[in-house]
C-alpha positions as CSV (number, residue, x, y, z in Angstrom):
1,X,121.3,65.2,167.7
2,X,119.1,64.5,170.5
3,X,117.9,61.0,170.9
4,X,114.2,60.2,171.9
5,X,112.5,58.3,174.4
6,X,109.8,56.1,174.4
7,X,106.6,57.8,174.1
8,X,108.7,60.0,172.1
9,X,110.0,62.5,174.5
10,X,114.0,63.8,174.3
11,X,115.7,63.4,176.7
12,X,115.8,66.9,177.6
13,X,112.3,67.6,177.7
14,X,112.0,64.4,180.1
15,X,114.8,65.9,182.4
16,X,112.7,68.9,182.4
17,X,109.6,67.0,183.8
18,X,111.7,65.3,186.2
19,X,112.6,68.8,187.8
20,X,108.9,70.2,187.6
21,X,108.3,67.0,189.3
22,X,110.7,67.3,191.9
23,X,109.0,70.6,193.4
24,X,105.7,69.1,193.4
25,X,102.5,68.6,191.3
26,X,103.4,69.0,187.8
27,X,102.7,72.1,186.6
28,X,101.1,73.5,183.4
29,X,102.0,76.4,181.3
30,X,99.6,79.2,180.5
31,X,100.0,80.6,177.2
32,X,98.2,84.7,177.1
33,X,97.3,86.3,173.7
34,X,96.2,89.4,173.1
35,X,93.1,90.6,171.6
36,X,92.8,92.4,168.7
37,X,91.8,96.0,170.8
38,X,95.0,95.1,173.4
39,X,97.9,95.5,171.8
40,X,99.6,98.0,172.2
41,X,100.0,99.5,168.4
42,X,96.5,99.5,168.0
43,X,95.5,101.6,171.6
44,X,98.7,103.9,170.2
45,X,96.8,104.3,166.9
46,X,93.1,104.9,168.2
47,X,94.5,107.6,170.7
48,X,96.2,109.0,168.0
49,X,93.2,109.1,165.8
50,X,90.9,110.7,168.7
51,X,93.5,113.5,169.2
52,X,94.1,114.4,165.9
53,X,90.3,115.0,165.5
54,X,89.8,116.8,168.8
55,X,92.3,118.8,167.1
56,X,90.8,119.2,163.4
57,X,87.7,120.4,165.2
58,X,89.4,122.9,167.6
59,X,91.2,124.5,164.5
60,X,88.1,124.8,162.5
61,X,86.7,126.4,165.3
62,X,88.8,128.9,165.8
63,X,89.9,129.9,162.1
64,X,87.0,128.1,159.9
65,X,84.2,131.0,159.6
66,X,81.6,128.4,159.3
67,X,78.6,131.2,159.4
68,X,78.3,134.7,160.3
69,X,76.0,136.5,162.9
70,X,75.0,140.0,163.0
71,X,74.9,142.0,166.6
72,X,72.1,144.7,167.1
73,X,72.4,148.0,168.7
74,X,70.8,147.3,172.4
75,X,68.6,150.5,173.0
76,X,70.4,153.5,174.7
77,X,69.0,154.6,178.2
78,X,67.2,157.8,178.4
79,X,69.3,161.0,177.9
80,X,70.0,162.8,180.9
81,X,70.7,165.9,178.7
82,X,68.2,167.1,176.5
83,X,67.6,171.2,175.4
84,X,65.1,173.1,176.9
85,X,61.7,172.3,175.3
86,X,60.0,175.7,176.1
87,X,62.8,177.2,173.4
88,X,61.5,178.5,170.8
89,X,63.2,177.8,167.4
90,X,61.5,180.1,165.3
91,X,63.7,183.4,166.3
92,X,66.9,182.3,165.0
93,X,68.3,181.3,161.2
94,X,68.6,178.0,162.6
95,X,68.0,176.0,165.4
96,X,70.0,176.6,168.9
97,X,72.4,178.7,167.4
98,X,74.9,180.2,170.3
99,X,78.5,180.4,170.3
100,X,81.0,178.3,172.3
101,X,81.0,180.1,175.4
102,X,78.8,182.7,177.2
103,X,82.4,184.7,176.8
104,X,82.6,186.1,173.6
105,X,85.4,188.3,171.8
106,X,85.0,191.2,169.9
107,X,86.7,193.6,167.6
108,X,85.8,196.8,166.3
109,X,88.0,198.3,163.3
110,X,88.9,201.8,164.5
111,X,90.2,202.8,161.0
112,X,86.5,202.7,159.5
113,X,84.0,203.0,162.1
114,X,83.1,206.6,163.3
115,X,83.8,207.7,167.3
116,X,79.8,207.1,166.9
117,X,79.9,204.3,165.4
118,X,82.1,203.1,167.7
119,X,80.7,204.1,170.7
120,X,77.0,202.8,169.5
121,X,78.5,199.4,169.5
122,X,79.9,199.2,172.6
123,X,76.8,200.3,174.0
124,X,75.0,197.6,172.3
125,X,77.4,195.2,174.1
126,X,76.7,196.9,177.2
127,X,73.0,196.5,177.1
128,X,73.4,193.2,176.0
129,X,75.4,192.4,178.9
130,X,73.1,193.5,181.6
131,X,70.2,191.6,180.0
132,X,72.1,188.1,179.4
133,X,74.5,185.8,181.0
134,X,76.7,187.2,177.7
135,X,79.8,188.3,178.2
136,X,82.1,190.0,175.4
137,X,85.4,191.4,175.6
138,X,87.7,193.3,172.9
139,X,90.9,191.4,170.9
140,X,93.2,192.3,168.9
141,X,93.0,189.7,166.0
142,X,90.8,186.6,165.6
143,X,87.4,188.1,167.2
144,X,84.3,186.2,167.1
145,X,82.6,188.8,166.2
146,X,84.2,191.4,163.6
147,X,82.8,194.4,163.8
148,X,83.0,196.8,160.7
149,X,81.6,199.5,159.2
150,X,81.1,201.7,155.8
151,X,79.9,204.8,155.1
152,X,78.2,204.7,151.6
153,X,74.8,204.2,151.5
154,X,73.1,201.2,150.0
155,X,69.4,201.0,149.2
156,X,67.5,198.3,149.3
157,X,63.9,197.9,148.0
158,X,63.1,201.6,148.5
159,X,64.6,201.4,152.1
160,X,68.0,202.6,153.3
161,X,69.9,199.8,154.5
162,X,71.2,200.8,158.2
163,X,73.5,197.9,158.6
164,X,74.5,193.9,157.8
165,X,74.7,191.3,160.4
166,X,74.9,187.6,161.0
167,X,76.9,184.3,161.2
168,X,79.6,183.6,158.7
169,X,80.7,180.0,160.2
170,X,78.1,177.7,161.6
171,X,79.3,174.0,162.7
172,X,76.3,171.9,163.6
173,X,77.2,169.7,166.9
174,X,74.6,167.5,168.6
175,X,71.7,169.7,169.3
176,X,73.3,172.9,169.1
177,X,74.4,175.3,165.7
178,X,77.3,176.8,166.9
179,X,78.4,180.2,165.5
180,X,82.7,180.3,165.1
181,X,82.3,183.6,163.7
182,X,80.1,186.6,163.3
183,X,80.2,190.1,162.1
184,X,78.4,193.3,161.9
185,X,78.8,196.2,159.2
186,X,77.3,199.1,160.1
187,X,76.3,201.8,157.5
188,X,74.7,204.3,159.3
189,X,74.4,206.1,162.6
190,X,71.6,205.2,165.2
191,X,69.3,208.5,166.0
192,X,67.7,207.2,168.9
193,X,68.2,207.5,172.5
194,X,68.9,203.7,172.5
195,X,71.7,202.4,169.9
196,X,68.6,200.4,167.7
197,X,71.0,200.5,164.7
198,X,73.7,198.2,166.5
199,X,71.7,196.2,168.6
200,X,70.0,195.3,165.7
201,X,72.9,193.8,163.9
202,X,74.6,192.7,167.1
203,X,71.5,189.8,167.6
204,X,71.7,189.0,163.6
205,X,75.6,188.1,164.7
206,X,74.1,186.5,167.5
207,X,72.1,184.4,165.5
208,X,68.7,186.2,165.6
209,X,66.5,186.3,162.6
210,X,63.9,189.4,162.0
211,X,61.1,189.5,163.7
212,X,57.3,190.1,162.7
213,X,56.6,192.6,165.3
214,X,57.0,196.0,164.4
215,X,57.8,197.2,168.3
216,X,60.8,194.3,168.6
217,X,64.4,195.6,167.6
218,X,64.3,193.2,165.3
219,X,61.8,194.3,163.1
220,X,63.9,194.9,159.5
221,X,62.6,198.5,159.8
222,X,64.4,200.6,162.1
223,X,62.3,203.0,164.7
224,X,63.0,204.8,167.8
225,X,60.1,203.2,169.5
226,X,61.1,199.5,168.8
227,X,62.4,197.7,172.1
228,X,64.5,194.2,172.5
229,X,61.6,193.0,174.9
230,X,61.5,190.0,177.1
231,X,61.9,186.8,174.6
232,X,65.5,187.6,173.2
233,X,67.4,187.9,176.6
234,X,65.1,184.6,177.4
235,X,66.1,182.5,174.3
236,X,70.2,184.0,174.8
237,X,70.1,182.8,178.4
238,X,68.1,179.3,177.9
239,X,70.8,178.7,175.3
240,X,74.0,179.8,176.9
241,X,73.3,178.0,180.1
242,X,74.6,174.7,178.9
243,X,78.1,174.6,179.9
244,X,81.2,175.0,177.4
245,X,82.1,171.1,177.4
246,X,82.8,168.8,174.6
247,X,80.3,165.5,174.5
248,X,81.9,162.3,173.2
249,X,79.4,159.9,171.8
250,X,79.6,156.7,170.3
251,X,77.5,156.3,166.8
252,X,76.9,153.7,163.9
253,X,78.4,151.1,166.1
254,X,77.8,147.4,163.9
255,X,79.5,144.2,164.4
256,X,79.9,140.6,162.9
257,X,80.8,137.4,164.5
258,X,82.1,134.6,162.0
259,X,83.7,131.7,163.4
260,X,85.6,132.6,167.0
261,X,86.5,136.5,164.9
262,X,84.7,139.9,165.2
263,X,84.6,142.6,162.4
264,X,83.5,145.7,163.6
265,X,82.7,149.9,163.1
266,X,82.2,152.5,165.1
267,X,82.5,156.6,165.1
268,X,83.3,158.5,167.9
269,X,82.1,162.1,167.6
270,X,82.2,165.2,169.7
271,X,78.2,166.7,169.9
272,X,79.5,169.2,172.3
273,X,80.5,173.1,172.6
274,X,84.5,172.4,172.8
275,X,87.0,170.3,171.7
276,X,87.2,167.1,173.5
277,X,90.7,166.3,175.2
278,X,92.7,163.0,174.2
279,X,90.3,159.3,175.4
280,X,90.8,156.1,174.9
281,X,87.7,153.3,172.8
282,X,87.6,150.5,174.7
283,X,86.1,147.3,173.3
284,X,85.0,144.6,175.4
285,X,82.9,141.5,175.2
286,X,81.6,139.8,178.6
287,X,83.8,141.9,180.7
288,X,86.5,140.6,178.8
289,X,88.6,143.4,176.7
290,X,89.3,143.2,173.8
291,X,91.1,146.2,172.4
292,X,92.0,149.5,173.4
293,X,92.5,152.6,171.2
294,X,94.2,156.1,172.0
295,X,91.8,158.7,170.9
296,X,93.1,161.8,169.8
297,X,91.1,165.3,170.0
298,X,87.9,165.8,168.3
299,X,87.2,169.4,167.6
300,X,83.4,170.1,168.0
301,X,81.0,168.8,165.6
302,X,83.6,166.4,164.3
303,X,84.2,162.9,164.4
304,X,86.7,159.9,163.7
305,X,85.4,156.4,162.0
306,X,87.3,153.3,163.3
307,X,87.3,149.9,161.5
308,X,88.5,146.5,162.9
309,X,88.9,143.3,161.4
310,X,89.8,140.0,163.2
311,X,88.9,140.4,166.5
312,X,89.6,137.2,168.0
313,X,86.1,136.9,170.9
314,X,85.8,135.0,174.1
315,X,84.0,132.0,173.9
316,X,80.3,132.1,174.3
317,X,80.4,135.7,173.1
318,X,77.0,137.2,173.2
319,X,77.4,141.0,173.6
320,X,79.9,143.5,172.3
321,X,81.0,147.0,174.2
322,X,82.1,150.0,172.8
323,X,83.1,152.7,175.5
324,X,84.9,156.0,175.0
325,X,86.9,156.9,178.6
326,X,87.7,160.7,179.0
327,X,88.8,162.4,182.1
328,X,87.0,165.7,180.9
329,X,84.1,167.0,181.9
330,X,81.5,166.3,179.4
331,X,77.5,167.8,178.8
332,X,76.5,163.8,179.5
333,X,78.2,161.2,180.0
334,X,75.5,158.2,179.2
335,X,76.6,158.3,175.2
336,X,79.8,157.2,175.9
337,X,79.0,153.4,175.1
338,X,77.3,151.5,173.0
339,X,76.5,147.7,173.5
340,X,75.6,145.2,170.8
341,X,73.7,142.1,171.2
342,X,74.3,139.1,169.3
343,X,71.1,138.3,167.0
344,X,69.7,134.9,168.1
């Protein structure tokens, strides 16, 4: 039990003012508190708070689609390939119809055409081939042009039908009709100097539609007098000197932004004269890429439909590229991308 002073001090707490004493002035003690906003629980707590909501809104940025854009197709440059305008389109069944290549093969059935027949034909080529930049050359199977022939006689409004030519598989690619295959049936024997007869059908299997002039081989009655003129070999060598390449281009590209995530389609077709080799679709947005695609062929006139879904975009994404890379030789290379804007 401690036992009190006078002035009602213990005797311990006196012998503790006798030692602050000693070492001088007596000293006072400071008592600190803490505010409210100091201690430590409540800084823990607030920092806690501030993070977790940095990181709410970071989520919900990148995996909330809070609203969706649209991109727009930015406008192409001007073509640097474009078909001769001084063509005319009215010869032909259709439009720029040619075949793949200035080389085309032939075949001529030996079983049913006469040694006449036969030798008309290949005359026909002949004169062809001196007029053009054509070239044709004989197979054994699989011609391009299949060349036939029948020796009953059909009549036709009054008029002895001499032969049958023309296209039998067109594929439309780009700006061209491009024949696959042709063929020619002739029924009867040409009796002029010049083979009329097959050169006649030969430019139906080239694509060549009768003509209104009754001097022009291709008037659809036959005379001795009736030449091939200056137009046909014109038309045949306007057409046939585009190149045999294939011509990648990227079509019905769209795109939506929701949130920080792209949806997007696009179809890469071949407008061209030949199959395309293997590419590769790049997308990109602001230099930054996004995807890449392996490509496989496209035969001409075809074309494959891609479809993407969650493309996770850069930040401040305000563009969108779509770019088909080839190694082959191609009629024009400026339709390889397409870019899309983001709609303000």
């Amino acid at each position: 039990m401690l036992k009190k002073e006078k002035g009602g001090k213990t005797k311990k707490e006196s012998k503790k003012r006798a030692q602050d004493s000693s070492l001088g002035e007596p000293v006072e003690k400071l008592e600190f508190k803490e505010t409210f906003f100091e201690k430590r629980w409540v800084k823990v707590s607030i920092l806690s708070a501030v993070a977790f909501f940095m990181i709410a809104l970071l989520v919900g940025y990148w995996f909330v689609p809070f609203s969706s854009v649209n991109f727009s197709l930015r406008p192409a440059a001007n073509s640097n390939f474009s078909l001769n305008s001084s063509i005319p389109t009215d010869m032909q069944f259709y439009p720029n119809m040619r075949y793949p290549s200035r080389n085309i093969s032939y075949s001529i059935n030996p079983k049913l055409c006469t040694l006449q027949k036969q030798a008309d034909m290949k005359e026909a080529l002949k004169i062809l081939e001196n007029l053009t930049v054509l070239k044709f050359y004989s197979v054994n199977s699989d011609p391009e042009i299949n060349i036939t022939c029948n020796s009953n006689i059909i009549v036709n409004e009054n008029y002895f039908v001499a032969g049958e030519g023309g296209p039998v598989n067109i594929t439309q690619s780009g700006d061209f009709n491009v024949i696959r295959a042709g063929r020619v049936l002739l029924l009867r024997n040409s009796n002029c100097p010049a083979p009329n007869v097959a050169i006649h059908e030969l430019l139906h299997a080239l694509g060549f539609d009768h003509s209104k002039n009754p001097n022009n081989v291709m008037y659809p009655i036959t005379s001795c007098r009736q030449t091939i003129g200056e137009d046909i070999p014109a038309l045949i060598n306007g057409l046939y000197s585009y190149p045999s390449y294939p011509d990648l281009a990227v079509e019905n590209a769209s795109a939506v932004l929701h949130g920080r995530y792209i949806d997007a389609n696009v179809t890469v077709i071949n407008r061209g004269l030949a199959n395309s080799n293997s590419s590769v679709l790049l997308i990109s947005s602001n230099g930054k890429k996004l995807k890449e695609i392996d490509v496989k062929p496209i035969p001409l006139g075809n074309g494959i439909m891609f479809s993407f879904a969650n493309l996770l975009a850069p930040f401040f994404v305000n563009q969108l590229n779509f770019t088909i890379e080839t190694n082959s030789s191609e009629l024009q290379k400026n339709n390889n991308e397409a870019e899309l804007i983001l709609k303000k």
